[in-house]
N, C-alpha and C positions, 0 to 999 in steps of 0.2 A: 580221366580227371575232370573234362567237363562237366557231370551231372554232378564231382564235388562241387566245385565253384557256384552251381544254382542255389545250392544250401544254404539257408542262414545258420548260423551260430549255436542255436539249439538244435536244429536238426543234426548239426555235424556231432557234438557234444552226443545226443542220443544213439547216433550211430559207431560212434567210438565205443561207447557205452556198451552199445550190442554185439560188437565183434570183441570185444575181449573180453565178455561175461560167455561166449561160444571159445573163446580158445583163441582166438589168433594173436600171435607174438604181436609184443609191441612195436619192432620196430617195422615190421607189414604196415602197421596202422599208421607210424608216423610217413610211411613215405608215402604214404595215400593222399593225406591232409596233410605233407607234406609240413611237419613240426618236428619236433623234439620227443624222444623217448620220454622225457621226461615231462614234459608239459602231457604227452598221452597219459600217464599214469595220475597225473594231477586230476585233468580233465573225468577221467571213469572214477577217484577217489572221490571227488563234490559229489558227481553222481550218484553215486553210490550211497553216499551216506544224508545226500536228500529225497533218493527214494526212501532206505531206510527210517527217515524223521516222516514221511510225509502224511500219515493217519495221523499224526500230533497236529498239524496245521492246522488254522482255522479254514472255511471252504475257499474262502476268498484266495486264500493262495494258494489252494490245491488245484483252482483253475488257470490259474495266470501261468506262462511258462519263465524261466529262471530269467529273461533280458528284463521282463514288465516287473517281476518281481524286485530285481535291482533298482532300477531307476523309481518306483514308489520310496524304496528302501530310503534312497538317497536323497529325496526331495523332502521325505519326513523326518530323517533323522534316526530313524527306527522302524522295526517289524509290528509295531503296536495297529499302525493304520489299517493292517488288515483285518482286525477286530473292528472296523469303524466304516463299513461297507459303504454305510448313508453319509456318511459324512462324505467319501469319495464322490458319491453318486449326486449329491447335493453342487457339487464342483461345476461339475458337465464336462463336455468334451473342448470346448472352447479355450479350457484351462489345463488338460490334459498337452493341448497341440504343443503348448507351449513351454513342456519339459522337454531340456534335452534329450536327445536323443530318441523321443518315444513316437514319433511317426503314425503316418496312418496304418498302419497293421498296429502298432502296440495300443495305438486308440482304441479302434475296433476289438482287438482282442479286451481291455478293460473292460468296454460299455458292454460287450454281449455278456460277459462274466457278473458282470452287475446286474444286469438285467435276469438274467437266468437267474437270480438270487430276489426276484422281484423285488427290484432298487430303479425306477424311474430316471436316467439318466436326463433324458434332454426331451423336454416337453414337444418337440418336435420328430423325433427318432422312429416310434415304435409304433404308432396308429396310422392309418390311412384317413381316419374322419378324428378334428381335436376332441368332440363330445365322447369318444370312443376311449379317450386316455383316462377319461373317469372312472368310466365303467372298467375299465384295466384294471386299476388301480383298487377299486372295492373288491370286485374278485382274488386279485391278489390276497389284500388283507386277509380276506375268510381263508381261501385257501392256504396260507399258509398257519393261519390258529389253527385248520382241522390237520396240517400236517404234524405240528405240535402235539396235539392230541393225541396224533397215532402214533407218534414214538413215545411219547410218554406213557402210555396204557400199549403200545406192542399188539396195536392192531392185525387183523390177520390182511396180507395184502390183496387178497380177493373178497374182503370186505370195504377195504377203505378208499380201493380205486374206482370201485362202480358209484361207490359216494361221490366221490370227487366228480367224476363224470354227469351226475344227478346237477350237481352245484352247477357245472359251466353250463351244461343244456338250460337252468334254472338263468342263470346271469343272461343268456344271449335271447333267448324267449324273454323276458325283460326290457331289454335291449329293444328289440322290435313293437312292443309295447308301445314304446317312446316315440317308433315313428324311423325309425330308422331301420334305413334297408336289409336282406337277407345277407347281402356282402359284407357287411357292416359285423352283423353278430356272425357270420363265421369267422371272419380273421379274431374277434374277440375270441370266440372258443378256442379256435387253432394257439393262437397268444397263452390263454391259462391253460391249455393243455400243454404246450411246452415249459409252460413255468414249473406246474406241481412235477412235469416229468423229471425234470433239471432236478429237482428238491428230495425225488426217489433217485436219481442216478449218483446225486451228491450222498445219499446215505447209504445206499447198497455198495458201493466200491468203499466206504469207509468200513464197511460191517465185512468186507470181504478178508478173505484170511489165505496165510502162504506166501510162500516168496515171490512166488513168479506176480500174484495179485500185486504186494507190495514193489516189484518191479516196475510196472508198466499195468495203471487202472483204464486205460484205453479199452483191451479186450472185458473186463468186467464189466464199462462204461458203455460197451455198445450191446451184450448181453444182456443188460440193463434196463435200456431203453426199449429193445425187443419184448422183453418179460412186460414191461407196463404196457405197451402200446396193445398186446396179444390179450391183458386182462383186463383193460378200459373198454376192450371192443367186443369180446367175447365172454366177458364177467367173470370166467374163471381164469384161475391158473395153470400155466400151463406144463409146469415143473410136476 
């Protein structure tokens, strides 16, 4: 029962979630986590049925898990805020502390989800030199119009990622132009290479299909990231 009690809330929820989509009676599960038969069947039916919705969601809430998504819910009045990313991101985390209940992990968990969505949370967060949030900041922009692009035209992905690659080597050579050190324009590359990858992760598990995908976009999400990194570095694909 101790490795229950280390669990927050969603893990436990996820784990109920996965023993009784495998078979085990409910009442095993409630004396595990020590509740109610019925509160167990509760718990795996939300589940269930916000895996099931979860390709409808905008991305923003497809990254947050079910506590951050609550307490947004309830500070806005509605699910609309998560159509409104910059608006959050515009807030900063200053403003974030001071929601109930939403602590430093449910901070963190927002601003990195923001950020992976290339949304500048806090002008101090994300660069090691301030002149480097600039440069953030324009690369973002381009890269995310040419990810635009490639979903709208259905680019081939061992065409659009060696571009994309072209663009960040293009921004951090740039970069050093300006006078600014080698350390400087890598973390910038490192930075828009997890950005555009975030932007292929958030579209390939949306494109993903099946129940087990729609179960649980982790295993897609880390296949995912694999596929891009293998075709950034090697220019092919490797499916």
């Amino acid at each position: 029962m101790d490795i229950d009690k280390e669990m927050d809330i969603d893990q436990r929820d996820e784990e109920i979630w996965r023993m009784r989509r495998e078979g085990v009676p409910l009442s095993q599960i409630a004396t595990r986590f020590e509740l109610s038969s019925t509160r167990v069947q509760q718990i795996y039916n939300q589940r269930q049925k916000r895996l099931e919705d979860f390709h409808k969601w905008p991305p923003l809430k497809r990254m947050l898990p079910a506590r951050v998504q609550n307490i947004l819910t309830g500070v806005f009045g509605s699910e609309e805020i998560f159509c409104s990313p910059g608006k959050l991101a515009s807030l900063g985390p200053e403003v974030f502390y001071k929601w109930r209940n939403m602590g430093r992990k449910g901070v963190k968990q927002l601003v990195d989800a923001l950020e992976s969505l290339g949304f500048c949370v806090s002008e101090n967060v994300t660069m090691a030199h301030p002149q480097n949030l600039i440069f953030l900041k324009i690369g973002r922009a381009i890269l995310r119009e040419y990810f635009e692009y490639y979903v709208e035209n259905s680019l081939d992905d061992a065409e659009y990622i060696p571009t994309v690659r072209v663009i960040i080597e293009g921004m951090a050579k740039g970069m050093e132009s300006y006078g600014m050190g080698r350390p400087y324009s890598h973390e910038l590359a490192e930075k828009l290479k997890g950005f555009n990858r975030q932007l292929c992760q958030n579209l390939w598990v949306k494109q993903a299909k099946g129940d087990e995908s729609q179960a649980n976009g982790e295993k897609e999400s880390e296949e995912a990231k694999k596929i891009f990194d293998y075709i950034y570095k090697y220019g092919k694909d490797p499916r």
